[in-house]
C-alpha positions in Angstrom: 0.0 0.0 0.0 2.2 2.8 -0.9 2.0 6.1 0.0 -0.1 5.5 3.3 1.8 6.1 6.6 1.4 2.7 9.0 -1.5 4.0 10.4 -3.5 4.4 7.4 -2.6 0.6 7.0 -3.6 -0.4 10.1 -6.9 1.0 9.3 -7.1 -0.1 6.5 -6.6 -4.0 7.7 -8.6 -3.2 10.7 -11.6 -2.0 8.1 -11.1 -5.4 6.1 -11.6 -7.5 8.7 -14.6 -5.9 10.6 -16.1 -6.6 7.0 -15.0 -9.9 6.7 -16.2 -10.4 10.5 -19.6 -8.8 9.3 -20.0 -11.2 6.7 -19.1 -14.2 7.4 -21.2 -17.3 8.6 -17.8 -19.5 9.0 -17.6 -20.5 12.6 -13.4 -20.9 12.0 -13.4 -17.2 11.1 -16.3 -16.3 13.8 -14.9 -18.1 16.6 -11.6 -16.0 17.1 -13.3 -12.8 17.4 -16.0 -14.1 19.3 -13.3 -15.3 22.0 -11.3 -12.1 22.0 -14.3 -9.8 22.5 -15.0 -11.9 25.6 -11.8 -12.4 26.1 -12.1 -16.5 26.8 -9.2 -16.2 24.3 -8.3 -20.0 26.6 -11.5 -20.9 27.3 -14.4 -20.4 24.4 -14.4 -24.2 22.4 -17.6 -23.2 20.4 -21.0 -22.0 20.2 -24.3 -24.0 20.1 -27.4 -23.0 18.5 -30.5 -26.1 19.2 -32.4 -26.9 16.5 -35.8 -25.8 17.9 -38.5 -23.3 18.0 -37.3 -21.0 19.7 -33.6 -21.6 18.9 -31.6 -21.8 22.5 -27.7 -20.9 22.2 -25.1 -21.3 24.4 -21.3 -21.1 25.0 -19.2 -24.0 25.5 -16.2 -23.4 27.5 -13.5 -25.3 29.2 -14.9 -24.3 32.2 -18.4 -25.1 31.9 -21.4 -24.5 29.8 -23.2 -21.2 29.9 -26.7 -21.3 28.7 -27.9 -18.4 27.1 -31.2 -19.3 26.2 -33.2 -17.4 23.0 -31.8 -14.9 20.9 -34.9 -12.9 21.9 -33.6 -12.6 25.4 -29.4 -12.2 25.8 -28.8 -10.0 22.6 -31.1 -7.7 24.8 -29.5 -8.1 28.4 -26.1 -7.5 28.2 -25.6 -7.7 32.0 -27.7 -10.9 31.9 -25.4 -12.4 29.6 -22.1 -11.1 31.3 -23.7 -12.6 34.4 -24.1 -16.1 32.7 -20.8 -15.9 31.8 -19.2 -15.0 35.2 -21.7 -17.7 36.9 -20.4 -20.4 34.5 -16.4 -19.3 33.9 -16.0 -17.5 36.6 -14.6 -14.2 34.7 -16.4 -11.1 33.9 -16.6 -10.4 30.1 -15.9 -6.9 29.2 -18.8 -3.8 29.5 -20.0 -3.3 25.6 -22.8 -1.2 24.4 -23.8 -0.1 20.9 -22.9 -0.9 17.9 -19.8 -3.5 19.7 -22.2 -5.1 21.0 -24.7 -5.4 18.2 -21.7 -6.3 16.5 -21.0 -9.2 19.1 -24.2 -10.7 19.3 -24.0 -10.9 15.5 -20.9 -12.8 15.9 -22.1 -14.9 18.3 -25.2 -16.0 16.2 -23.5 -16.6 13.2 -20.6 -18.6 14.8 -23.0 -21.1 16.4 -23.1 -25.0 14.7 -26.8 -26.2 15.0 -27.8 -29.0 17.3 -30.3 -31.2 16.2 -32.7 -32.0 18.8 -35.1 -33.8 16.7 -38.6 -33.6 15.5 -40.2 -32.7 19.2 -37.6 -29.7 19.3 -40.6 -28.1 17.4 -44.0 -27.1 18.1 -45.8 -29.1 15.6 -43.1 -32.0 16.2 -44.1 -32.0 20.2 -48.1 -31.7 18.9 -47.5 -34.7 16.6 -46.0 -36.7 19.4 -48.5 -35.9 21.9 -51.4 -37.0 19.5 -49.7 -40.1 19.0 -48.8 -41.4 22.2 -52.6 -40.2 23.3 -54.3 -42.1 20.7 -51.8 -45.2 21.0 -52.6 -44.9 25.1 -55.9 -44.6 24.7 -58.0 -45.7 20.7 -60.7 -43.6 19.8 -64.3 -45.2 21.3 -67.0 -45.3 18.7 -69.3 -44.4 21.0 -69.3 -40.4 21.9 -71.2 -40.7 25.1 -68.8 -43.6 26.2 -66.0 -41.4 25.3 -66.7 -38.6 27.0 -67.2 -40.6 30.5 -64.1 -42.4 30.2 -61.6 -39.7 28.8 -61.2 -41.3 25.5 -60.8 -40.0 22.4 -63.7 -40.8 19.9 -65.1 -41.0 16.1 -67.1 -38.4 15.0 -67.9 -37.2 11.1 -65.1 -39.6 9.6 -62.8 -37.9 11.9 -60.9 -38.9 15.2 -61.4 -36.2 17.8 -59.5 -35.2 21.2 -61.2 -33.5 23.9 -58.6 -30.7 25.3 -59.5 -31.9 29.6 -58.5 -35.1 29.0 -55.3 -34.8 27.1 -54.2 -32.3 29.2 -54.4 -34.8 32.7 -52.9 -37.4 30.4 -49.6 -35.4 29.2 -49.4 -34.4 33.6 -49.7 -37.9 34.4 -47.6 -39.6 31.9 -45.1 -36.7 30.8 -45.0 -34.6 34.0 -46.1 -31.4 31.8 -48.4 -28.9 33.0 -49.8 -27.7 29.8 -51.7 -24.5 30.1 -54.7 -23.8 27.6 -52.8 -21.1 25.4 -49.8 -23.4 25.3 -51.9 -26.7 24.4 -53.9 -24.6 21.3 -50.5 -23.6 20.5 -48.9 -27.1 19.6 -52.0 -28.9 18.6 -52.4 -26.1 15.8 -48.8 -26.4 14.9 -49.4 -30.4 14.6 -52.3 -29.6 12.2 -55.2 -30.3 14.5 -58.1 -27.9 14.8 -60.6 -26.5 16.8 -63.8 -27.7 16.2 -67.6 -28.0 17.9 -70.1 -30.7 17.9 -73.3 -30.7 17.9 -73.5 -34.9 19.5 -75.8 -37.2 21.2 -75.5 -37.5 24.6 -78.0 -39.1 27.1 -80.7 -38.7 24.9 -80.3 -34.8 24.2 -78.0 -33.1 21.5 -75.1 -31.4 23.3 -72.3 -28.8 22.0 -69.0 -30.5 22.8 -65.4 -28.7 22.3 -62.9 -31.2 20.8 -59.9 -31.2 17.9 -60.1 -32.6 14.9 -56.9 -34.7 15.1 -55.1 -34.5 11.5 -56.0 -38.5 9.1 -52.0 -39.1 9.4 -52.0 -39.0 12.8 -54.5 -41.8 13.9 -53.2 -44.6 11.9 -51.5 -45.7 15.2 -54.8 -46.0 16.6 -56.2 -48.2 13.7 -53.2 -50.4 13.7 
């Protein structure tokens, strides 16, 4: 570079690699500049993004792991995430606001190598799951009234049909979840299930009855 002084050079390299830095998505390039901003030059072995909805991260170090959680949530806590740090490594990563630390939780995203949890990492993967294992537990009844008295699932219109009570005791009982309503409507959409009400027979009179209409590919288990 002739005719710059060494400063101009040094900002001229310095320039080049913020832009490289900026736009690459190569965790061997990433990883570097990820550990000096931290400075866990020693420490930082590599960053983990899960495969699920939302995405978790978190920084493996030689110390320990610390868990960062959504995207959502550390690239908008600074101190949380310089507390997760300290908690797990035991060293306080430098104070960085603005654009560094835009810049740094840019680096961090894009240096991150996805883990695969599988297909109940997402929301209609965990829906699909819990249809299954409830139909599988307990086969649809032909019989509405029956149904309903026992908890069962039943056949209604060509269709297989979950009421939301029921599942929702099951998944406590045999999962250990405790599934609110706004959660539950959540997944079961995802899975492809809907909302539906029935006009049925019960006891003689014709009731309203709130149920899902489970999705044809997920009650083969039951007609096995």
């Amino acid at each position: 570079m002739d005719g710059l002084t060494d400063e101009e050079v040094a900002e001229v390299e310095r320039r080049r690699e913020a832009n490289l830095l900026r736009e690459s998505r190569d965790p061997a390039v990433l990883l570097p500049a990820v550990r000096a901003a931290l400075h866990l030059e020693a420490k930082l072995l590599r960053v983990v993004r899960t495969d699920s909805e939302p995405a978790a991260y978190r920084l493996e170090t030689s110390d320990g792991t610390v868990r960062l959680g959504p995207a959502a949530r550390w690239s908008t806590r600074p101190s949380d995430f310089r507390a997760a740090v300290l908690d797990a490594v035991g060293e306080m990563p430098p104070r960085l606001r603005g654009a560094e630390w835009d810049q740094l939780c840019g680096m961090v995203a894009r240096a991150a190598v996805v883990e695969d949890l599988g297909a109940e990492a997402t929301d209609a993967g965990l829906g699909e799951s819990w249809l299954r294992g409830f139909l599988a537990n307990r086969p649809p009844g032909e019989s509405v009234d029956e149904a309903l008295d026992t908890d069962y699932p039943f056949r209604h219109a060509d269709a297989v049909h979950v009421v939301g009570e029921p599942l929702k005791r099951w998944l406590l009982v045999h999962h250990g979840e405790r599934v609110s309503w706004a959660r539950l409507g959540t997944v079961l959409r995802a899975a492809g299930a809907e909302p539906v009400r029935l006009d049925v027979l019960r006891d003689g009179a014709r009731v309203q009855v709130r149920a899902w209409s489970v999705p044809p590919q997920l009650t083969q288990c039951a007609e096995a």
